[in-house]
C-alpha positions as CSV (number, residue, x, y, z in Angstrom):
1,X,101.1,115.3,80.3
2,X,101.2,115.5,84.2
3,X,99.1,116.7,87.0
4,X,98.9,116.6,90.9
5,X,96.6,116.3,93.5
6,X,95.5,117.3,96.9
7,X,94.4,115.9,100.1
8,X,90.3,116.2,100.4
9,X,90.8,117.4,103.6
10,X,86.6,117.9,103.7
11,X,86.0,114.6,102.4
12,X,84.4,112.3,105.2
13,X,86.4,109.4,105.7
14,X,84.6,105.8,105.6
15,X,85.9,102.6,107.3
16,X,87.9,101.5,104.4
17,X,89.7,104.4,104.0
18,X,90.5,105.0,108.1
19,X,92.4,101.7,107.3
20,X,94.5,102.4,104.4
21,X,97.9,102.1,106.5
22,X,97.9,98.2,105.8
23,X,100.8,95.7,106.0
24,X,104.2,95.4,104.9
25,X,105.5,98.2,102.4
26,X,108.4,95.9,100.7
27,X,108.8,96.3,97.3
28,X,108.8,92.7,96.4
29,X,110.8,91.3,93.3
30,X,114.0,93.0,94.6
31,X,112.5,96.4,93.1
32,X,113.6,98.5,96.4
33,X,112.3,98.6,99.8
34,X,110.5,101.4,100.8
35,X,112.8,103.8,102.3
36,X,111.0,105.9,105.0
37,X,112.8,108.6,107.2
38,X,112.5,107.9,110.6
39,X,110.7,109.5,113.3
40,X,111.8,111.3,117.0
41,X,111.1,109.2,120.2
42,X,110.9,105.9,118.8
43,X,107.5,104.7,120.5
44,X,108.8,101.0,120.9
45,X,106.7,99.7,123.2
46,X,105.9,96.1,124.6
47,X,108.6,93.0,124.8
48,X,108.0,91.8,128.0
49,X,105.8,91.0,130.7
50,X,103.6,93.5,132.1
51,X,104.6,95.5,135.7
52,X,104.1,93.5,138.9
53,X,104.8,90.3,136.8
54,X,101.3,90.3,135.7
55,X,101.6,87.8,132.5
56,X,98.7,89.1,130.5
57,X,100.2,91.0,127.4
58,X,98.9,94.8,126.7
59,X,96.8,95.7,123.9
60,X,98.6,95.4,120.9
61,X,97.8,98.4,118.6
62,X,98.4,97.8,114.4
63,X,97.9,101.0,112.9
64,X,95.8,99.1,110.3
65,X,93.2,97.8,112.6
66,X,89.7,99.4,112.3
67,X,88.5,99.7,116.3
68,X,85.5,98.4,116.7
69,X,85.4,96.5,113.3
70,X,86.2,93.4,112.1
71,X,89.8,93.9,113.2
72,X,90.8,93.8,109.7
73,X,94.6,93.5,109.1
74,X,95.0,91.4,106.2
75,X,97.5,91.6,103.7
76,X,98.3,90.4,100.1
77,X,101.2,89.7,97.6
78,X,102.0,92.9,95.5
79,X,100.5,92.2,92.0
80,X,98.5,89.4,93.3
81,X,94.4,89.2,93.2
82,X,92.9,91.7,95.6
83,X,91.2,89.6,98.7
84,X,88.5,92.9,99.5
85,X,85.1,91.6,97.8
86,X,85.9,88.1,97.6
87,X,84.6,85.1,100.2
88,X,86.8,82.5,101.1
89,X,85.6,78.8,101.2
90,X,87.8,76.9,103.0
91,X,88.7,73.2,100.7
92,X,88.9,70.5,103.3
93,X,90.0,70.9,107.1
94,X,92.2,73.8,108.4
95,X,94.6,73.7,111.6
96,X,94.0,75.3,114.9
97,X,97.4,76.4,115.8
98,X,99.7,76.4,118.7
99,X,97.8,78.6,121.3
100,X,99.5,81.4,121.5
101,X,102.5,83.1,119.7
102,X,104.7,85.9,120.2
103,X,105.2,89.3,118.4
104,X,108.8,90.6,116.7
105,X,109.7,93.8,117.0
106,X,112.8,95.5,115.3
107,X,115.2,96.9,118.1
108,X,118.5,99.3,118.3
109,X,120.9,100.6,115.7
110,X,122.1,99.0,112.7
111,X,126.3,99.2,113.2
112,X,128.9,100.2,111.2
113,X,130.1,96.5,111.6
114,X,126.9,95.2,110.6
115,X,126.8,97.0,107.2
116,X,130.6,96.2,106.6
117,X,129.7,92.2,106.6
118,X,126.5,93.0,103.8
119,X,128.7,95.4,102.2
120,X,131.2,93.0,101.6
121,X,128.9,89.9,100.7
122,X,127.1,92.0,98.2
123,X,130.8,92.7,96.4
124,X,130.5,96.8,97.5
125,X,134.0,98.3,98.2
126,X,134.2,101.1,100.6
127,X,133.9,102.6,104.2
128,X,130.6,102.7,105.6
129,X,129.6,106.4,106.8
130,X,126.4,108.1,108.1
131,X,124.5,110.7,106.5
132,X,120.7,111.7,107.2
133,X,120.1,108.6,109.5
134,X,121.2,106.2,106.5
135,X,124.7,104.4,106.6
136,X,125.7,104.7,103.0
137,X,128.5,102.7,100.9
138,X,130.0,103.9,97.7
139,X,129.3,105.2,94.6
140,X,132.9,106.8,93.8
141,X,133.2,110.6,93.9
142,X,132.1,110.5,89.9
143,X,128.4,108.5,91.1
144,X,130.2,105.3,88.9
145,X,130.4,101.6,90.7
146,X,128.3,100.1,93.3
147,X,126.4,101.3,95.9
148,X,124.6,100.6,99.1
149,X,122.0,102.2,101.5
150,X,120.9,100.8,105.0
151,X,118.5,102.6,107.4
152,X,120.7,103.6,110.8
153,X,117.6,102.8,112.7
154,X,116.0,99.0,113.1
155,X,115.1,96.6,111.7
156,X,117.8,98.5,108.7
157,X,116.0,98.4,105.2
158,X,118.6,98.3,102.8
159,X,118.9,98.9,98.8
160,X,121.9,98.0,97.0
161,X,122.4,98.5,93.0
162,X,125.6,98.9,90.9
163,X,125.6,101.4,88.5
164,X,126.0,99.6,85.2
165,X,122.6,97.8,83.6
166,X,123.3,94.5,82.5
167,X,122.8,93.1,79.5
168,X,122.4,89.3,78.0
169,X,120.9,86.1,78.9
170,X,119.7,85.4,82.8
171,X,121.1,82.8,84.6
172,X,119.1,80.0,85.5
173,X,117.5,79.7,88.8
174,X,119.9,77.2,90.7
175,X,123.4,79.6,89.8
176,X,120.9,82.5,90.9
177,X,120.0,81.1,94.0
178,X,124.1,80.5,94.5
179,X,125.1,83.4,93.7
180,X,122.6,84.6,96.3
181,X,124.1,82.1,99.3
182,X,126.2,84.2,100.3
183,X,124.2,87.7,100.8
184,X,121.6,85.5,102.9
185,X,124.3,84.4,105.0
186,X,125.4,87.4,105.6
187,X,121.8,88.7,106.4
188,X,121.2,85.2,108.9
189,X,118.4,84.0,106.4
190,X,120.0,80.7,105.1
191,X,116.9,78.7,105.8
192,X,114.9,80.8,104.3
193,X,112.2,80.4,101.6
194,X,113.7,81.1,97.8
195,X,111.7,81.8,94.8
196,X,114.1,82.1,91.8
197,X,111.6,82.3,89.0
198,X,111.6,86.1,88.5
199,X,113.0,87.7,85.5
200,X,113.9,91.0,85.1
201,X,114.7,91.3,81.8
202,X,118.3,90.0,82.1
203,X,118.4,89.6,85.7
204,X,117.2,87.3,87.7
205,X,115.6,87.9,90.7
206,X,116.3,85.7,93.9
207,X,112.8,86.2,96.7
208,X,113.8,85.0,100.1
209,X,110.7,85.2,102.7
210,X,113.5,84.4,106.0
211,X,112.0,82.1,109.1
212,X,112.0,83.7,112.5
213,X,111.5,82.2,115.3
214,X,111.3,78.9,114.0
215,X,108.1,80.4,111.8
216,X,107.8,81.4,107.9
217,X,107.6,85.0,107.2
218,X,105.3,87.4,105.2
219,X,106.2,90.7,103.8
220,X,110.0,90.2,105.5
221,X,111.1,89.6,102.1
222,X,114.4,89.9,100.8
223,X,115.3,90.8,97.4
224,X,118.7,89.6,95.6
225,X,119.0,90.3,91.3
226,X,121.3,88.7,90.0
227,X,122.8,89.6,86.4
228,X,123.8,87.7,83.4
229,X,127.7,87.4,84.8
230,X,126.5,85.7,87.9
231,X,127.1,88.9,90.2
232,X,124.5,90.7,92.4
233,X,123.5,93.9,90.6
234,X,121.0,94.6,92.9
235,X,118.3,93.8,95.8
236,X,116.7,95.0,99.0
237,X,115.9,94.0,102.6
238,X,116.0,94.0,106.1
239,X,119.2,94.0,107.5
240,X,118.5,93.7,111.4
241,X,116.9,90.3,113.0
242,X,113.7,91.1,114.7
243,X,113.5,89.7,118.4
244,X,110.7,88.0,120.5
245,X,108.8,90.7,122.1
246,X,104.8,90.0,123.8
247,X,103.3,86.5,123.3
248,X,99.5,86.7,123.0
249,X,97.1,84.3,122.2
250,X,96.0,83.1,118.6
251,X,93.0,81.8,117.1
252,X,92.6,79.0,115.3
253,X,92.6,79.5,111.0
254,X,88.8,78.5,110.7
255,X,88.3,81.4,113.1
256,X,90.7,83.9,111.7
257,X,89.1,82.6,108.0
258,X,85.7,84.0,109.5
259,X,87.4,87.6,109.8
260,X,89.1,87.4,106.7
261,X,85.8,87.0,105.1
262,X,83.9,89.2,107.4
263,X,86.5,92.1,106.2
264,X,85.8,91.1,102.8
265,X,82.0,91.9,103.1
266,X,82.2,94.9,105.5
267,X,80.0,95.6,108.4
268,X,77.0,95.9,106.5
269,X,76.1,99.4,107.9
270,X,78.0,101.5,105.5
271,X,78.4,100.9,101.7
272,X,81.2,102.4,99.4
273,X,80.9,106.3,99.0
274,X,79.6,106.2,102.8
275,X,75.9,105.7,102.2
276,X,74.5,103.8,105.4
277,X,72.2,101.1,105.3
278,X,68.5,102.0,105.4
279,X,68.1,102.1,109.4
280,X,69.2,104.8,110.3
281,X,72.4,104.9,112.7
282,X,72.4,106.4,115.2
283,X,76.4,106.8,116.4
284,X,77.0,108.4,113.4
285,X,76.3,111.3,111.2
286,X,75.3,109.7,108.1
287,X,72.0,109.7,106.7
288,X,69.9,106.5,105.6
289,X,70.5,105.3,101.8
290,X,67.2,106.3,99.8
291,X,67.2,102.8,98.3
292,X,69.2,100.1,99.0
293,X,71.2,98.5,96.2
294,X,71.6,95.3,95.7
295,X,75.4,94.2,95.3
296,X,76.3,91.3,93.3
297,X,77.5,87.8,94.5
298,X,81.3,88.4,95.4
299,X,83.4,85.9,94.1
300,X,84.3,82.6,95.7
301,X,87.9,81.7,96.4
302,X,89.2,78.6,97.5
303,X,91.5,78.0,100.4
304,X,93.7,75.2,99.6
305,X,95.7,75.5,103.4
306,X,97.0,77.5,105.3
307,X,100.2,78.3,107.3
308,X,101.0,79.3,111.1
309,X,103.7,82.4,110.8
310,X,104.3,85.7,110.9
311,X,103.3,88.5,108.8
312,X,104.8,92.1,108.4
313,X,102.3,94.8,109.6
314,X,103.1,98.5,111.1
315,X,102.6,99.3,114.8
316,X,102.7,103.0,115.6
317,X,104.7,103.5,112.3
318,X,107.5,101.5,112.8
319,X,107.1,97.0,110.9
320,X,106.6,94.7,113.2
321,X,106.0,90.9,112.5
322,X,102.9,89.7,114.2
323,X,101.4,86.1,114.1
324,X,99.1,85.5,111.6
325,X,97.2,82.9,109.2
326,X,98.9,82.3,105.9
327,X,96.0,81.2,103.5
328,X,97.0,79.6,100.0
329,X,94.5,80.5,98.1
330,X,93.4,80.0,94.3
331,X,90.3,81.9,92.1
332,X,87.9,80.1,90.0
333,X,89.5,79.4,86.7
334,X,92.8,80.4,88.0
335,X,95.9,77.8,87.2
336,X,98.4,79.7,89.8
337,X,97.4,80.1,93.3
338,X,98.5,83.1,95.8
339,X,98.8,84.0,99.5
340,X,96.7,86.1,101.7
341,X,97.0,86.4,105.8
342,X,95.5,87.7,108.1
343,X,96.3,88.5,112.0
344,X,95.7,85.2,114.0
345,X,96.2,87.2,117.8
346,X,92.7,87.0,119.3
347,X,90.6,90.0,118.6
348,X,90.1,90.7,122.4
349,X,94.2,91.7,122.3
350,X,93.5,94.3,118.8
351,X,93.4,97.4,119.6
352,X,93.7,100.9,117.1
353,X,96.7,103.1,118.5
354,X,94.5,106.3,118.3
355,X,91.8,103.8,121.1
356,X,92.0,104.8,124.6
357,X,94.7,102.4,125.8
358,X,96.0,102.2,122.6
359,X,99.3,103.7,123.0
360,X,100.7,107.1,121.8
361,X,100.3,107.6,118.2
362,X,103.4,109.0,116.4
363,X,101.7,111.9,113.8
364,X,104.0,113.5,110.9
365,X,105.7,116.8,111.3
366,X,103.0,119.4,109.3
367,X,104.3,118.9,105.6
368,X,106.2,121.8,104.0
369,X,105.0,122.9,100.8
370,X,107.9,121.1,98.5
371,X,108.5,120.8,94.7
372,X,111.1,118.6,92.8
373,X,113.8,121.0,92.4
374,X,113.6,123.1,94.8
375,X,116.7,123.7,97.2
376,X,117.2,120.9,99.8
377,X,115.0,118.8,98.3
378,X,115.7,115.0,96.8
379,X,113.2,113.3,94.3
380,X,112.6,109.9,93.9
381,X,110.4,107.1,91.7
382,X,107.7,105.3,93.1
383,X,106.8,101.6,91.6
384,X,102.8,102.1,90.6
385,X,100.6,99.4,92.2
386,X,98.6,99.7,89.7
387,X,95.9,102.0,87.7
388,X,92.5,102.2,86.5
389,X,91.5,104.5,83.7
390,X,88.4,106.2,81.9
391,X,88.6,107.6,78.4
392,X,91.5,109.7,78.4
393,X,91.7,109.5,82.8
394,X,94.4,107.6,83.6
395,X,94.1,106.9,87.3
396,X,97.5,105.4,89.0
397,X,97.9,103.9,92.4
398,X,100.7,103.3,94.7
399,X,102.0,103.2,98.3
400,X,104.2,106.1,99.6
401,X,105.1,107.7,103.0
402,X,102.8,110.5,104.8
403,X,105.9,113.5,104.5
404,X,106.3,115.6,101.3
405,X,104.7,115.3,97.7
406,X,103.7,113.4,95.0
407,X,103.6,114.1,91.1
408,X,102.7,112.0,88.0
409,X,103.6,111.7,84.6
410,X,102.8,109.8,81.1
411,X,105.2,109.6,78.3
412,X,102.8,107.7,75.5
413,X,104.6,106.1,72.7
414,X,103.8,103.5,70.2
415,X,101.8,100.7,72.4
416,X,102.6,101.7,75.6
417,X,102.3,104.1,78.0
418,X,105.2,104.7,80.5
419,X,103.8,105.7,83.8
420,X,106.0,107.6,86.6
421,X,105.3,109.1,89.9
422,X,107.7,110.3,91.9
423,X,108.4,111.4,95.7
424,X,109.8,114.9,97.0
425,X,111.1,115.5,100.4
426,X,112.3,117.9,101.7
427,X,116.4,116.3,102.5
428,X,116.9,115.3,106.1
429,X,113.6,116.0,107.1
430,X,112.3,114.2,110.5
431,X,108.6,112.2,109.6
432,X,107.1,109.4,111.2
433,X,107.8,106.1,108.8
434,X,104.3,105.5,107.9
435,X,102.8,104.6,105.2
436,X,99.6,104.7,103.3
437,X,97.7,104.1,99.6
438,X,97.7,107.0,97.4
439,X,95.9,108.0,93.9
440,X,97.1,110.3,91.4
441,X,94.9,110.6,88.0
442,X,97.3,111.7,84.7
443,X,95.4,112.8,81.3
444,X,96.9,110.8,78.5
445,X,96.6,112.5,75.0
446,X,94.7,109.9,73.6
447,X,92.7,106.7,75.2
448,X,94.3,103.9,76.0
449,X,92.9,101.6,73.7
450,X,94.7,98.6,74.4
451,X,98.0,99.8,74.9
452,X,100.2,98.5,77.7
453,X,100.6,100.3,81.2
454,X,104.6,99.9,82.1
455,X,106.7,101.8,85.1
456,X,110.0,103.7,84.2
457,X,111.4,99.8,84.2
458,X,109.6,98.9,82.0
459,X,107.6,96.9,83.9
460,X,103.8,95.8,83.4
461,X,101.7,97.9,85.6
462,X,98.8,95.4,86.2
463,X,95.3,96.8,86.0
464,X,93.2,97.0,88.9
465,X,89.8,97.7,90.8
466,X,91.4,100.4,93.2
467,X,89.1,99.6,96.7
468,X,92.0,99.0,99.0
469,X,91.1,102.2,100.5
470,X,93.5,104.7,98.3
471,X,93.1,108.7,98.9
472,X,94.7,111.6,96.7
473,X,98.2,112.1,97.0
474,X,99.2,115.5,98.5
475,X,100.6,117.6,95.8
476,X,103.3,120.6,95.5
């Protein structure tokens, strides 16, 4: 059974939900990066000093930073624990950091030369050509062999699959991570950061998180899969270096721990739902809670250290890698830690792009009225983040872009639900590559009673509490 949903355009929109464009939107696990079209005039602004020689930087506007707030940009692991409820206690001393740290921005055009060298690392025959703003390799004429897709315009995400699923036993992780050598190489990551523990079914999955500018990475990640023959059968990326751009000054990681945990807990004037606190606020329209409720005791995680680097975030639609505080972090009872950062630039520099001084703000073309099928129009899956559900409400949630619409379905059968949601544009269309958290809620036939939640991949769709600020996906 499927349905769709529309925007609440009436809806009043709280804090959390003003900052639902949050950082990187890479498809970790070498599952596809998140291929948005991109958007007239570019809007690339900053990378170097300011007129007259004046060395103090301009506001830097994140499209995920609440002005006025917290300046909450903070970021986690896809699949990992959701930081939003939870304090951090910091286990032992925590650096201060070098001072102050530049900004990366994505620049110019990916060549034809440039996809030629990836093209032939990853094994995929064939002239590169442009179509739609994407330079595209293979398949052959018949859709069989490999093939490869890389964004004309910076920093150049790229997907590359060939056609024919693999089958047998994965390869262990140090043939994975060679067979991998050589696609990093080509992409100028050899010292970066490899996870080979992934398994895909029969492919293994090779994670590189690359170092630029001398610093470790977050959401930058490459993706390499890597089938039972030792070949590359898949993976995803970035294909164009980002270069030095603004240097602003950083905090220290106590400081920036303070406003990870001070984004955690909110401002304390207005609860979920948009219910203010019992004084009544004056800048705003919302009337005074009749009772306050008391919340329960968030969790306590611990912060076992933390890393200078960068982290992926968006600046007027278009990723950018911006210094921040990489906290290793573990939950009570937990045996595997995780990671979550947060911006490290001094607060004083944050700005929202939609602040005065914040820079032009790039806004979508109106959206067209589109459904899959219809002429001119090209369909595509979405990976769920994740879903909730109640009785026979399944509610799924996921990241997409801000152009066309979104449907999803449920094929139940045996002990498992398969859950897909997929993406209609209109083909060619011009829209500003944003992107934001969406909901979509699917009526299964029966409840779910214990039965597992997997993607069209077959891939565990993890449960979860679905605060990061999600809205209803625009339907049809």
């Amino acid at each position: 059974m499927s349905t769709e949903q529309t925007q609440d355009r009436h809806r009043r929109r709280t804090p959390l939900t003003v900052a639902s464009v949050a950082a990187a939107v890479l498809l970790v696990g070498g599952g596809g990066a998140y291929f948005a079209a991109t958007s007239a005039g570019g809007g690339d602004h900053g990378g170097g000093p300011a007129a007259g020689g004046d060395p103090t930087p301009p506001p830097l506007a994140l499209d995920g930073y609440a002005a006025g707030g917290t300046g909450s940009t903070s970021g986690i692991a896809p699949g990992e624990p959701d930081p939003y409820g939870t304090r951090y206690q910091a286990d032992g001393a925590l650096p201060t950091g070098p001072g102050d740290a530049p900004v990366y921005r994505s620049r110019g055009d990916v060549t034809a030369a440039d996809v030629t060298a990836l093209a032939k690392a990853l094994g995929a025959p064939g002239t590169p050509h442009l179509d739609n703003g994407a330079w595209k390799v293979g398949p052959a004429k018949d859709g069989s062999g490999p093939s490869l897709q890389v964004n004309e315009r910076a920093p150049g995400a790229w997907t590359y699959a060939r056609s024919a699923p693999p089958t047998g036993h994965p390869v262990g992780e140090g043939a994975a991570e060679k067979a991998a050598a050589p696609v990093l190489k080509a992409l100028g990551q050899d010292d970066a950061k490899l996870d080979a523990s992934q398994l895909m079914g029969a492919v293994r999955v090779v994670n590189a998180e690359p170092r630029v500018g001398g610093l470790p990475t977050y959401g930058w990640t490459t993706g390499v899969r890597i089938g039972p023959d030792g070949q590359v059968v898949g993976g995803s990326g970035q294909l164009k270096q980002p270069v030095k751009a603004d240097t602003y000054p950083v905090i220290s990681a106590r400081k920036t721990l303070g406003l990870l945990n001070s984004a955690a807990a909110g401002d304390g004037r207005v609860g979920i739902g948009g219910c203010a606190s019992p004084v009544p606020v004056r800048e705003r329209d919302e009337a005074p809670c009749k009772a306050p409720t008391k919340l329960p005791a968030p969790p306590v995680a611990k912060v076992t250290g933390a890393t200078f680097g960068l982290a992926a975030q968006f600046a007027q639609g278009r990723q950018i890698l911006v210094p921040s505080w990489l906290f290793q972090v573990k939950a009570q009872g937990a045996r595997e830690g995780y990671t979550v950062t947060h911006v490290a630039v001094d607060p004083r520099f944050l700005t929202s792009p939609h602040a005065p001084g914040g820079g032009p703000s790039e806004r979508p073309s109106p959206r067209p009225s589109v459904r899959p099928g219809d002429p001119g129009t090209e369909t595509r899956d979405i990976r769920p983040d994740g879903y909730t559900v109640d009785g026979r409400t399944l509610t799924a949630y996921f990241t997409g872009g801000v152009c066309g619409t979104y449907a999803a379905t449920a094929s139940e059968s045996g002990g498992e639900v398969a859950l897909k949601i997929t993406h209609t544009e209109k083909k060619g269309m011009i829209c500003v590559a944003m992107a934001k958290f969406y909901s979509l809620k699917v009526t299964l036939h029966e409840p779910l009673d214990g039965r597992k939640v997997v993607d069209t991949h077959d891939r565990a769709v993890p449960h979860t509490d679905g605060k990061r600020g999600y809205v209803p996906a625009p339907r049809s």
